[in-house]
N, C-alpha and C positions, 0 to 999 in steps of 0.2 A: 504494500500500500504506500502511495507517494502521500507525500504530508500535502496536507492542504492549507493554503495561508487567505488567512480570510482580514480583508483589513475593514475596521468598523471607523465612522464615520459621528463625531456625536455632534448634536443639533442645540441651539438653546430654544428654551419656549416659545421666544417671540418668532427663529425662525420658524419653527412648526406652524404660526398659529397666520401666520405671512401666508404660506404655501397654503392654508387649511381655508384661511376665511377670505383671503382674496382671490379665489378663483372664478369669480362670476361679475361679468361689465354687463351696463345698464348703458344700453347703445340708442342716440338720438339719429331718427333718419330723417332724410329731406321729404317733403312734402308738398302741396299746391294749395294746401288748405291753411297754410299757421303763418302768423306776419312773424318778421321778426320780432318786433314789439312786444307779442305774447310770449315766444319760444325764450328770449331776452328774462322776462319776466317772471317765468316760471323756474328757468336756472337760478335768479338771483333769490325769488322767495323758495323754493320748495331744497337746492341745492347748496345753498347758501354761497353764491358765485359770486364777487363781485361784478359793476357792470363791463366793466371791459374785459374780464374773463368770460363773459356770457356771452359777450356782441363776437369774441373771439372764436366762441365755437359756435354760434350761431355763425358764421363767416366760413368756419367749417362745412359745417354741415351742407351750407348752400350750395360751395363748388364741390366736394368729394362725395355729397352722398348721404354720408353718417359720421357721426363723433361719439368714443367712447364718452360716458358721462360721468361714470362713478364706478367704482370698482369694489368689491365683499362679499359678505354671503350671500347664498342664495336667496336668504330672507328678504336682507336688506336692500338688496334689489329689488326684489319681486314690492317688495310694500311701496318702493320709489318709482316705480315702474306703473303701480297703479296708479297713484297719486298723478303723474301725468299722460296717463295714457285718460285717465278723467277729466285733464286738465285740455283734451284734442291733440296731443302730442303724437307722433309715430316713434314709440319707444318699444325694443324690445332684451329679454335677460338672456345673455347668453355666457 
């Protein structure tokens, strides 16, 4: 029997809880229904964006398509994902 060498790896909490709870993004997509002004508005109250980080991914969103929005758990998404998916927004949790 050959020896086997096994090399272990040790992790702190916070990396674990990194890998654990941020695996799931709350993705803003572009639309023909939402002004800026709303999509702006709902970032700065629901996400707590400033306005120029807001107007920034709204800017996004306009020319690429989609902007990640928020990144955690699956909860924490899904709960912010309704919140503007109520609010007329095209959000989805991936």
């Amino acid at each position: 029997m050959a020896d086997t060498q096994v090399e272990e790896k040790t992790y702190t909490l916070d990396e674990i809880l990194t890998v654990v709870n941020r695996n799931h993004r709350l993705i803003l997509w572009n639309d023909d229904t939402n002004t800026f002004e709303h999509v702006i508005h709902c970032l700065i109250k629901y996400l707590d964006y400033t306005d120029s980080q807001a107007e920034k991914i709204a800017w996004i969103v306009h020319t690429k398509g989609k902007c990640t929005v928020l990144e955690g758990t699956w909860t924490e998404i899904e709960v912010y994902r309704k919140i503007l998916k109520h609010e007329g927004l095209s959000v989805t949790n991936e």
